[in-house]
N, C-alpha and C positions, 0 to 999 in steps of 0.2 A: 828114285825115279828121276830121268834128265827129262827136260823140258825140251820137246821137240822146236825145232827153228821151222820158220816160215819156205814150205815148199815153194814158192812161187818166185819171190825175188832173193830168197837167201836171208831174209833181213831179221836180226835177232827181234825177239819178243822183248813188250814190258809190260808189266800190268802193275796197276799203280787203283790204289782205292782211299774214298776218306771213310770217314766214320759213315751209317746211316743216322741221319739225324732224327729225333724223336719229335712227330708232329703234331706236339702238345698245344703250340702257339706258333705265329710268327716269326721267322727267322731273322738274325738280327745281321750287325757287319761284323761281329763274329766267326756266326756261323761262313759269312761271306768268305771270307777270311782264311779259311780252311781249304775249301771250293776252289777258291783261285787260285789257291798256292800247287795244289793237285793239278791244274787247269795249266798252269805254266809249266810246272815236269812234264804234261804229257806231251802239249805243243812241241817243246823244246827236243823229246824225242823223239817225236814224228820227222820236223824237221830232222835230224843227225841218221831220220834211213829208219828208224823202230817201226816195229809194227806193235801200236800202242793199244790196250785195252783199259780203258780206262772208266771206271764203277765209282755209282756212288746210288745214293737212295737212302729209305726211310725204316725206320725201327718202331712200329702201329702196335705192336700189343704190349699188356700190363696193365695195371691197375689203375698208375696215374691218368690212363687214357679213358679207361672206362668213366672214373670220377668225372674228368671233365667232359664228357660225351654227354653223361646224365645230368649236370649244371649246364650244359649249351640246350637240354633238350631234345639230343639227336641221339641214334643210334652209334654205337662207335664208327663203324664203318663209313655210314655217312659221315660224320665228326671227321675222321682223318683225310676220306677224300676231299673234301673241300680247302684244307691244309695243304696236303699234298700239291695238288693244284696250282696254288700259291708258291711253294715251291718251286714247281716245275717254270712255273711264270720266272720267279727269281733266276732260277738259272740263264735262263733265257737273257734277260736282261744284262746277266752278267757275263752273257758271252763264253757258258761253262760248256766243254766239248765232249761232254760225257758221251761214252761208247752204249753204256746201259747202266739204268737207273733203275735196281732192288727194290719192293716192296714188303715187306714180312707176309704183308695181309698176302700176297697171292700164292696162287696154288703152286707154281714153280719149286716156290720159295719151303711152303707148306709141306711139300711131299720128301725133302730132302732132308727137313729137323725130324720127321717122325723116322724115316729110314735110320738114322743116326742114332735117335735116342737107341732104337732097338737094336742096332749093333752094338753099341755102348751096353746096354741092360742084359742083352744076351750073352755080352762076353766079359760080365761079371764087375764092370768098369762102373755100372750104375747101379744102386741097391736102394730099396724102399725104408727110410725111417721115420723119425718124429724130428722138428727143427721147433727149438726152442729159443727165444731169442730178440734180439731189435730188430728191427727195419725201419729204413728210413722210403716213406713211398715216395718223394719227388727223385730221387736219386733209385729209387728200386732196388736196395743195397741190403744185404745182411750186415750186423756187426756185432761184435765179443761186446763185454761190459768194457772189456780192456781196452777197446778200440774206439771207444766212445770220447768224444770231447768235451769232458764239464757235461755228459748224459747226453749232447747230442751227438746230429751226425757229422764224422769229421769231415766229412767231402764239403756239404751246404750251410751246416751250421742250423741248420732246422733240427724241429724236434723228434725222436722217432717214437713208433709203439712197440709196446712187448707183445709178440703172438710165438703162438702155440698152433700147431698144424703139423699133420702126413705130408711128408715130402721125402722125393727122392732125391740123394746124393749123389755127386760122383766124390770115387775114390780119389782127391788129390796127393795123398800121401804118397801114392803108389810112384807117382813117375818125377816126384821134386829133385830126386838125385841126374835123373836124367835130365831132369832142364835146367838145373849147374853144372852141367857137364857141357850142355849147350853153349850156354853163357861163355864159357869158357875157350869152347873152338871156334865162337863165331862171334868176336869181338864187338862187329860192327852191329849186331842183332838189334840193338836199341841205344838209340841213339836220342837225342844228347847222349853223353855216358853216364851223367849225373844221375840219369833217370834208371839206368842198371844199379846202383848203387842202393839208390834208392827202395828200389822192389826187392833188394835179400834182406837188405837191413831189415824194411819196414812188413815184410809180410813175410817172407820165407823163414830167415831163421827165427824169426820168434815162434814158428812152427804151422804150417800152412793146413788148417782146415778143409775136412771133406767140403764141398760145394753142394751149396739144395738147388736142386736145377728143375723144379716145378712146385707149382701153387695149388691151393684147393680153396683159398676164401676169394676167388674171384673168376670166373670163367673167358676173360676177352683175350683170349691166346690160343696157340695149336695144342690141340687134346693130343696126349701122352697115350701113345697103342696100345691099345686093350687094355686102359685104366680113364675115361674117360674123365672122372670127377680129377683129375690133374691137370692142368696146361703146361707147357711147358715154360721154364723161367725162363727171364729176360735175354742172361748173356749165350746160353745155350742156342738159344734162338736165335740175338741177333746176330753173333759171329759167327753162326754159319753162312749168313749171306754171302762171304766171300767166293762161297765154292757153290753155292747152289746156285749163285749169277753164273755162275761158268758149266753149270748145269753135272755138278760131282751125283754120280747116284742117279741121274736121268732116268734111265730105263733100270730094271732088277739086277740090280750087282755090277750094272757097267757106268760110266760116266760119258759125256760127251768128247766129242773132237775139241773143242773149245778148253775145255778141264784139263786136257792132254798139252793143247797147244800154250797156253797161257800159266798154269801153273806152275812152282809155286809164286806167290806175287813177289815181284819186287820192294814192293813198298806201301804199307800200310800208313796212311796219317791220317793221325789221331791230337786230338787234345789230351796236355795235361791230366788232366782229369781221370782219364780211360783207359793211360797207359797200363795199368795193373791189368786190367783185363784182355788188354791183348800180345801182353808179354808173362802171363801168368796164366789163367785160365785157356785162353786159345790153341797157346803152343802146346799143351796138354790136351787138350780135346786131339788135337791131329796126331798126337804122337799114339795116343789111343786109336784112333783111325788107319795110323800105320801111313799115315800120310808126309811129305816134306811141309818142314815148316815155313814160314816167307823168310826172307831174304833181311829184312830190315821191316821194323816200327819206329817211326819217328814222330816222339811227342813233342808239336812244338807248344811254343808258351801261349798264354791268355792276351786277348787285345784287350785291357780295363780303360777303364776310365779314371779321371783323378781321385774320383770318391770311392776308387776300387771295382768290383765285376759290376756288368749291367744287370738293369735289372728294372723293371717297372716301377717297385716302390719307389724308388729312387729319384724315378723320370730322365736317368740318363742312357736310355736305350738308342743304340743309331742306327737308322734304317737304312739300308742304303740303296733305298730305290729314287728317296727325294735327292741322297748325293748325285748319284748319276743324273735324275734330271735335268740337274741346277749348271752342274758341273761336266760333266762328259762320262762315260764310261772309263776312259783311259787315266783319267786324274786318279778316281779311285783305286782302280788296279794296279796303277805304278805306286801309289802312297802306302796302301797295304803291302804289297812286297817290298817296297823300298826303308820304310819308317822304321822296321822291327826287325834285327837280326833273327832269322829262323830258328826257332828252340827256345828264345826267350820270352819272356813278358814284354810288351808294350804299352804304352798310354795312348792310347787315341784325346787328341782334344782341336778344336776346332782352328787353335792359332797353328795349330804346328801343320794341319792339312792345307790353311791357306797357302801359309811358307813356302810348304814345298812343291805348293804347284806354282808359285810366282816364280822361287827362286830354279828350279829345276827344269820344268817345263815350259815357262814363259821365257823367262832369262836366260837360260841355254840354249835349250833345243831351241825350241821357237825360234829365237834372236839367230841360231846360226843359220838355219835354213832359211830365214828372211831376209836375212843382209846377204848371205850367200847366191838365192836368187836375184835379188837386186842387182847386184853386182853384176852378174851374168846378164842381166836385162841389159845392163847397162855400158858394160864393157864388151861382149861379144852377140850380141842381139840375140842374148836366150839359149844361145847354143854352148853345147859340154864343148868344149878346147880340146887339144891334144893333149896326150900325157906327156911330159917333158922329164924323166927322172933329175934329180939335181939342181933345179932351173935354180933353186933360193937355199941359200945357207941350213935351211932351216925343215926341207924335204923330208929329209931320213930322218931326223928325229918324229917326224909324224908318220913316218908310215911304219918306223919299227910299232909305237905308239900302239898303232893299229892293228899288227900283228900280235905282240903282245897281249892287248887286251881277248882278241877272240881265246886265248891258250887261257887267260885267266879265266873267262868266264864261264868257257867250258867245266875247268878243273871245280870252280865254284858250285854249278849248276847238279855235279858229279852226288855234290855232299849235301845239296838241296839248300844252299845259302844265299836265297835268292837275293838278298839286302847287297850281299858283295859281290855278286854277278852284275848286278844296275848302280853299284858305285865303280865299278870299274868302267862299264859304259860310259857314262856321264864325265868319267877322266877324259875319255878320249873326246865328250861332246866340248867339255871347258878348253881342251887342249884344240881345237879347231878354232874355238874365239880368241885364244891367245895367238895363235896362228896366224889370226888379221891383222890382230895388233902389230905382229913383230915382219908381216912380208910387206902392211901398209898396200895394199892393189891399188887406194886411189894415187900413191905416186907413182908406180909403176905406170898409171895409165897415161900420165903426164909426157912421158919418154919413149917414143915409139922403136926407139933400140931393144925397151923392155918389154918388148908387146910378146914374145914367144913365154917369157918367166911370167908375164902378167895372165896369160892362158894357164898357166903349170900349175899357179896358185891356186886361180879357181877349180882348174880341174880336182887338185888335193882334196880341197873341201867340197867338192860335189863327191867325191867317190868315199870321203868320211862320211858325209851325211848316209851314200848307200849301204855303209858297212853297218853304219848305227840301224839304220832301215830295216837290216834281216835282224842283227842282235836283239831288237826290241820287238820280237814277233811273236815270244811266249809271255810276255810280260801285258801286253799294248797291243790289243786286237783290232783297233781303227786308224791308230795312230801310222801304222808301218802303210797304210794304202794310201792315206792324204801325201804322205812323200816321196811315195811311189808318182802319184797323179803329178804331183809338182816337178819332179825328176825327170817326169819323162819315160819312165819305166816303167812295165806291166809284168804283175806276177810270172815268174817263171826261171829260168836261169840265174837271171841278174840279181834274183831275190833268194836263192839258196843258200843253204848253210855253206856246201863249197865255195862258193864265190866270192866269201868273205877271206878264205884262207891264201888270197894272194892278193896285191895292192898295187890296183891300176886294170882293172878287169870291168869298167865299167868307157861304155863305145863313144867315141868322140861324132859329134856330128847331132847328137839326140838333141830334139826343142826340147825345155824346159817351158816351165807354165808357171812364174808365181802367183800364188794365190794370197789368200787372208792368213793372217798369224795363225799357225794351228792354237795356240794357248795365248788370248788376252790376259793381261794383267789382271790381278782382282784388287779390289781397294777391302786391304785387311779388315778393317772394322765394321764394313756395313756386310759382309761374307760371315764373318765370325757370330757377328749378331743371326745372320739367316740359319747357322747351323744351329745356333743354341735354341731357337725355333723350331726347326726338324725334331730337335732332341724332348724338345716340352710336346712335341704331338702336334704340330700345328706343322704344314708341310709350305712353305715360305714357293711363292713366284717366282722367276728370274726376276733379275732387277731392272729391266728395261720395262716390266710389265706389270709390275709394283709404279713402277713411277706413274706409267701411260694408266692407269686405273687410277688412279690416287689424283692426278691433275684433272682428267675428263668426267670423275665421276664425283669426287668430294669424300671418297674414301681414306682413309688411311692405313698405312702396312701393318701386315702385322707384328714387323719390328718395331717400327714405333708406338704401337699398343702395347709391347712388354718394356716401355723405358716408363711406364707408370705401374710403382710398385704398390700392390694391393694387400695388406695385412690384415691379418686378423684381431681386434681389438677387443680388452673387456672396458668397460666404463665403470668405474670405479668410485665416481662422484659427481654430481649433476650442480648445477647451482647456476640460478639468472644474473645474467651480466647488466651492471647496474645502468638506469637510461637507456634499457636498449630491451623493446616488448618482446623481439619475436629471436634475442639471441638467447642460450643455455652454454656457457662453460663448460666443457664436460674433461675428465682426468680420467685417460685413458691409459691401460698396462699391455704395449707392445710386446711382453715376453722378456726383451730386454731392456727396457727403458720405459720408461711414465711420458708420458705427453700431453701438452695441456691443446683442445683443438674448440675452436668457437664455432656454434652451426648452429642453422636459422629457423631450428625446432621447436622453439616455444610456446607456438603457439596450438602445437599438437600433442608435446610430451610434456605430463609432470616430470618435475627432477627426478622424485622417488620413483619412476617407474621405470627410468633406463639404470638405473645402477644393477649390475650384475647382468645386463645383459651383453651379448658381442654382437659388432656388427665389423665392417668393410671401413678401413681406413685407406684413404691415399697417403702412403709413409714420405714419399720425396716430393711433392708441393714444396714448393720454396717457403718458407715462412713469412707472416702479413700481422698486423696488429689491426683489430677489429674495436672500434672505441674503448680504446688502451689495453686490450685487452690481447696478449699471445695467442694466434694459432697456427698452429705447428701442421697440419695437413688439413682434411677432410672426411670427412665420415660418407658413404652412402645412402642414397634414399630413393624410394620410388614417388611417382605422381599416380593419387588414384582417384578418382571423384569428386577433385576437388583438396584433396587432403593427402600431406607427403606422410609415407610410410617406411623407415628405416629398414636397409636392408641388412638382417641379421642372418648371422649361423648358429649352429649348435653348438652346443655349450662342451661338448667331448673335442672340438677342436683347439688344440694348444693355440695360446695368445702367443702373436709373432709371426704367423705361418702364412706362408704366403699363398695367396690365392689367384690360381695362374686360369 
């Protein structure tokens, strides 16, 4: 089947989708992560003339959702709308230009997995057995014994259970030859390539199992037609959203204009994680369908953290709704697609996001548009110059510069690399500051002979700045208007992808307006400390508004509340410090280290009665001698009545652990 082009202006189709996400909890920067990067292919081919459809939304049934519904209290349905929601919020905030956003739960959605099952079941593609076997529920996953890790699951590392249940299969044996056959014609099908290699090795030739694609110990899913004590399983269910968004199967037997015009997709992204299933399962389901498969899945890599994936226990989860508060929207979205080559792993950590908004967006861009206006304030009263080709030695190398980078960043954008699309940017932003350095405008200004090459100069670097202006418009969704506003320029021609592919297309004569640095410097250490705040769950102030609270109020930040470290302590030995009525010695076991600490308890604890209990140490007090006596921190206590009473924990909490 060809994919129809767009009657109206001619303009090729693209339809581009991420995963649906599973709205068990909170979405982290992660999930952000994925969104954005979707969020800048579609931008980028709106601009270039596409007519973009661009999908995304939520994966509501299965078991792990039921469980947490009935621990929240709620119904599932209500349980996931209120997620959902949050979601929907999250996009918002992140500026995500989603065309249409999939729910499982809705009837849309509903009516096109049961169409399928029974074309599937009917044409012999699905049959009724027994599945015996592991599953792991946070992952919702079947597995062999053989596929188990040390008996767990190899996806989570969690543990799974053995069940025994009716469930129906599809036949995957039937079509494996056909989807190496795939592989084979359609090189770019999955991409990284590492990740092709991957799924024959790891699951094909070791020999690819029927799939159970419906449950009977749980009912929060689509009932399986005319078999009602079944739902349907997770991946049957959730990849079909691709085609029920676009409404495949709408009416009986026909599908929508939408389904016609838009399919098959261009590009699936996906997590690591997931790639098996939508390069193994999916392309099967549709070939059974008799449908085109998409065009390309691309599994990029995990954002971790240093301690590895996030994750609550951990406490190193990052939200990034306190980022954008603190920081901007544009910081985040340029540091996510900039920091991590597409396809691979990255580390998210708090110094390397300050870095690279000082050094990239403060230090660069910033710094050129600001000196650059200046300049213009200041040498031609605000207004763009003529163009002068030639005026300075040093002309052509910046505008090939120019030229070059748009061919790169396209060819980049092509492959979805978005990291070497916004360093090739950023070449040409560096190379407009070296640029000052080497034409010098404040001697030109000195020399009224060089007053026409003094205009040519600046003009270069106002129409670099416009080039960077459109280049950064799928990346940096606030960022390209404040430079517009300062430029002088309003959305429309001057801001096109065309515009950019000739140099010197920006009108002489235009005011220019400097305004404020788009990106203030941040001062590394008190930024670094705010994020590791975010991270522990505490959502940190701007720092103008920390200070202004903290001087008028008597408060203090709450960064400087986490530079006092609180451990957890056993007491180990109790004993009164001699000449001294109301002190007790106590030898306490940090976990890693014994510490001797003097507190002014005596007169409320026998010795014997704190040994073996834990209480709340301050581990970094500087150390003090108390009539000759070492102490090394501070213990905890409350005032009650008249009488201080130690504050203790539970005795299952490991000695050492910090209490945030």
């Amino acid at each position: 089947m060809e994919r129809s082009v767009d009657a109206v202006g001619g303009n090729q189709t693209y339809y581009i989708t991420t995963p649906i996400y599973y709205p068990s909890d909170k979405l982290h920067i992660g999930h952000a992560y994925t969104t954005i990067a979707g969020d800048a292919m579609a931008r980028y081919k709106r601009l270039r003339g596409y007519d973009v459809r661009y999908l995304t939304g939520t994966d509501e049934h299965g078991q792990k959702i039921q469980k947490r519904a009935q621990a929240a209290g709620k119904q599932p349905q209500e349980f996931v709308d209120d997620i959902v929601k949050g979601i929907k919020e999250l996009w918002s905030k992140l500026d995500i230009s989603y065309d249409d956003f999939i729910r499982t739960t809705e009837d849309r959605h509903k009516k096109v997995v049961q169409k399928v099952f029974k074309r599937l079941l009917d044409q012999g593609d699905i049959y009724l057995g027994e599945y015996e076997g592991w599953y792991c529920v946070p992952c919702e996953s079947f597995f062999t014994e053989r596929q188990l890790n040390e008996g767990n699951c190899p996806d989570c590392g969690r543990p799974v259970e053995k069940i025994k249940e009716k469930s129906y299969f599809f036949r995957m044996s039937k079509y494996v030859d056909r989807l190496l056959a795939y592989y084979e014609e359609n090189p770019g099908f999955i991409q990284p390539e590492s990740r092709k290699n991957e799924m024959i090795q790891n699951f094909i030739k070791p020999g690819l199992e029927d799939l159970s694609v419906s449950r009977t110990t749980f009912d929060w899913g689509i009932q399986v037609p005319g078999d009602p004590e079944h739902v349907v399983y997770v991946w049957l269910d959730a990849l079909t959203n691709y085609i029920s968004a676009l409404g495949y199967l709408a009416e009986e037997g026909e599908s929508s204009e939408l389904f016609a015009k838009y399919w098959p997709a261009d590009v699936h992204l996906v997590g690591k994680e997931i790639v098996r299933f939508h390069t193994i399962y999916w392309p099967i389901f549709l070939m059974a369908l008799d449908l085109p498969l998409p065009k390309k899945v691309f599994g990029h890599g995990w954002l971790l953290m240093k301690d590895g994936k996030m994750s609550k226990s951990k406490g190193n989860v990052v939200d990034p709704v306190p980022l954008i508060d603190r920081y901007g929207l544009d910081a985040l979205r340029y540091y996510l697609l900039r920091e991590v080559p597409f396809g691979a792993d990255g580390v998210f950590t708090p110094e390397a996001f300050v870095e690279r908004v000082n050094a990239d967006l403060a230090n660069d861009l910033g710094n050129l548009l600001h000196r650059t206006l200046t300049m213009v304030q200041k040498y031609h009263q605000g207004v763009v110059p003529e163009y002068v080709p030639n005026a300075t030695a040093h002309d052509r190398e910046l505008e090939q510069l120019a030229k070059d980078t748009v061919k790169r960043v396209e060819e980049a954008m092509e492959e979805l690399q978005f990291s070497i699309a916004l360093t090739a940017i950023w070449e040409l932003v560096r190379a407009g500051n070296r640029y000052i350095e080497h034409t010098q405008p404040w001697n030109l200004a000195k020399d009224p002979d060089k007053h026409r090459a003094l205009g040519s100069v600046l003009y270069h670097l106002l129409e670099v700045l416009r080039i960077v202006s459109v280049l950064i418009q799928p990346f940096m969704t606030q960022t390209p208007k404040k430079m517009w506003e300062q430029l002088g320029i309003g959305e429309g021609e001057l801001t096109s992808w065309e515009s950019v592919e000739r140099f010197g297309v920006l009108p002489a004569g235009i005011q220019t307006s400097k305004g404020n640095p788009l990106f203030p410097r941040l001062d590394i250490k008190e930024e670094v400390e705010a994020i590791l705040g975010m991270m522990r769950g505490t959502v940190t102030k701007p720092v103008e508004e920390e200070k202004k609270v903290s001087e008028q109020e008597g408060y203090i930040s709450i960064d400087e509340f986490f530079q006092t470290d609180l451990r957890v302590a056993e007491i180990l030995e109790a004993a009164p410090v001699k000449n001294a009525n109301r002190l007790l010695k106590l030898q306490l076991d940090l976990g890693t280290e014994k510490r001797q600490v003097v507190s002014g308890i005596a007169e409320y604890y026998r010795p014997e009665e704190l040994v073996g209990q834990k209480v709340i140490c301050v581990a970094n007090l500087k150390p003090v001698k108390l009539r000759g006596e070492k102490s090394e921190g501070m213990i905890l206590a409350a005032s009650e009545n008249g009488r201080l009473v130690l504050a203790t924990v539970s005795g299952d909490i490991p000695n050492g652990t910090r209490v945030k």
